[in-house]
N, C-alpha and C positions, 0 to 999 in steps of 0.2 A: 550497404554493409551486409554480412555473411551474416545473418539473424540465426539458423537451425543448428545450433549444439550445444553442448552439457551443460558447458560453461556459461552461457547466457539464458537457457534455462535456470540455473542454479541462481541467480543474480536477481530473477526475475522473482523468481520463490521466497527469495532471501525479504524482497519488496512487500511483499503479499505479507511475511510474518512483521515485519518491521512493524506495518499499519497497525496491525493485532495488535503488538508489543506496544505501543505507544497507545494507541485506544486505553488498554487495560491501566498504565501508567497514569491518564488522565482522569480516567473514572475513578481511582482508586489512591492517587492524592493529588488530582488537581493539575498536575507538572508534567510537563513529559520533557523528555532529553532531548535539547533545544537543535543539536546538530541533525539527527537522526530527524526530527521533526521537520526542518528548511527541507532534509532531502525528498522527503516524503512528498510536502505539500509541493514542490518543486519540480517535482515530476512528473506532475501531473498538468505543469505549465510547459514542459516541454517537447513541444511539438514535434521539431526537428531535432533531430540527435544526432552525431556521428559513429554513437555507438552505442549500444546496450546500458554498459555502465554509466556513461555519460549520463543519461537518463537520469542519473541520482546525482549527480555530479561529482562522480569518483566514488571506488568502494570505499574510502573514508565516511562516506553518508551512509554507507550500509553496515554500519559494524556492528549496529545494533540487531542488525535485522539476520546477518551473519549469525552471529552468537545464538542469537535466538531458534536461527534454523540448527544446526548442530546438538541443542537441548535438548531438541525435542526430538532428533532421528539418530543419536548415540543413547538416550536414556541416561547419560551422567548425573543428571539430577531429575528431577522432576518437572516436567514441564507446567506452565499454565494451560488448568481448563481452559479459564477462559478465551483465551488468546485463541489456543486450537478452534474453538467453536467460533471466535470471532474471524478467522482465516475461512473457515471451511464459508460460513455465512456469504463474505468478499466472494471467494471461486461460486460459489451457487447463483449469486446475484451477478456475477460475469456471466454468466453461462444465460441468464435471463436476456441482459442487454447484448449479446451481440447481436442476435438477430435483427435485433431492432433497429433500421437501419434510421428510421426519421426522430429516435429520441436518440441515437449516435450524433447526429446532424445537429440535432437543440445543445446537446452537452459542448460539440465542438463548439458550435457560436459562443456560449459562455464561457468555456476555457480562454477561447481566444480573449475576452473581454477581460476576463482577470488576469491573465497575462498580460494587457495592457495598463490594467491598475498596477499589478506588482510592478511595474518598471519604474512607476509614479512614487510609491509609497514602500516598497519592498513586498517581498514573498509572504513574511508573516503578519504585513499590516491588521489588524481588525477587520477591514474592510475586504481586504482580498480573502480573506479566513471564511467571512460572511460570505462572501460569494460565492463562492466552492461547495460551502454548505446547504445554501441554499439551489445550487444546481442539483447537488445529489437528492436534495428534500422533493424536489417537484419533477424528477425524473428517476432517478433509479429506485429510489425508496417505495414506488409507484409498484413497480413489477412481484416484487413480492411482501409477506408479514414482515413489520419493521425487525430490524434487528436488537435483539434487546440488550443491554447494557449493563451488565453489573458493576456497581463500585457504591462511594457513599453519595449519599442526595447533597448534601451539601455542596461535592463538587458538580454533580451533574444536573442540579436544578442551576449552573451560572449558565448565560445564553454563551459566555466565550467558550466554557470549555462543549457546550455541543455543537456549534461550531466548526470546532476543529474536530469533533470526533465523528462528525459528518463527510467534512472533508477529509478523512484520515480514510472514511470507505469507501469513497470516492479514489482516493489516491490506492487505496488494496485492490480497487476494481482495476484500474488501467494496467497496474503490473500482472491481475489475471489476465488480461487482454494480451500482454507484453508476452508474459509466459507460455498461451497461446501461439502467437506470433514464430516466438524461437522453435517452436517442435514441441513443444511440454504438452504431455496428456497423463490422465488420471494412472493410467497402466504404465508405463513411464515410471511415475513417481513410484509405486509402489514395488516396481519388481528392477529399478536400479538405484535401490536405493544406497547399496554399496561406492555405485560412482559418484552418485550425491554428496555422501560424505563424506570422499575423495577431493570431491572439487569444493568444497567450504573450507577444509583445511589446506587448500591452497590457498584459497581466496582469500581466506584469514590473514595465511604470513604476508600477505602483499597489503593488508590495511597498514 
């Protein structure tokens, strides 16, 4: 498949906020918006794709992450700090693991393996949720200062919701990898950003 243009960079970006967006949702009550979420963790069971958006399984999994990109690079409203910082955090800790070709290797063995659970149990079981979690915990979390989390204690001292907000950077990290992949770079983002918010408001009327 043709991986190098706007549109599948934009897609990829759109992934990256999604995770933020959902991270910040679960720290801050507990919940996160259960579609947007299957897409996320989903994504990152997806090995083979036929296409970019596939990867999420259709831009309907990404409306969240849509919306969210648009917030923040039109300035309509006010975006989340948090989110931003938990986005930038995701691309810095990509930028750690590509290199790294034999903790690539470890994460792929475990993907594979939770994508064998999810077929057993589904995509959001507990157990596949743990799994995911616990891969980013003993490999990526390695490479740099944890990322730190703001919301209330109440929901983020429960093991489920860190968990999932584990595998949420786990799932932010592969769409930097992804974004990668399609042509995306830092100078890129910043000096088109005009075609950017071009191609969200396309991508938008086709959710």
């Amino acid at each position: 498949m043709q991986l190098n243009s706007l549109t599948n960079q934009t897609i990829a970006l759109a992934g990256i906020a999604q995770a933020a967006a959902l991270m910040d949702q679960l720290a801050t009550t507990g919940t996160a918006d259960p579609i947007a979420l299957e897409a996320s963790i989903g994504s990152i069971l997806k090995i083979d794709s036929d296409s970019v958006v596939d990867v999420y399984g259709g831009l309907s999994g990404l409306k969240l992450g849509l919306e969210q990109m648009q917030t923040q690079m039109t300035g309509y409203r006010i975006p989340s700090h948090q989110q931003a910082r938990y986005a930038a955090s995701i691309v810095y800790l990509e930028t750690k693991l590509s290199g790294n070709k034999d903790m690539l290797k470890t994460i792929q063995t475990g993907i594979a393996r939770a994508k064998a659970q999810s077929e057993q149990f589904g995509i959001l079981h507990e157990n596949v949720i743990a799994n995911l979690g616990d891969i980013y915990f003993n490999t990526v979390r390695t490479l740099a200062p944890p990322v730190m989390v703001n919301g209330e204690q109440e929901y983020l001292s429960r093991t489920d919701t860190t968990n999932k907000i584990r595998a949420l950077l786990l799932a932010g990290v592969r769409s930097s990898l992804l974004w990668k992949q399609c042509g995306g770079a830092r100078w890129k983002f910043l000096f088109h950003r005009k075609k950017i918010v071009t191609e969200l408001q396309d991508l938008l009327k086709r959710v």
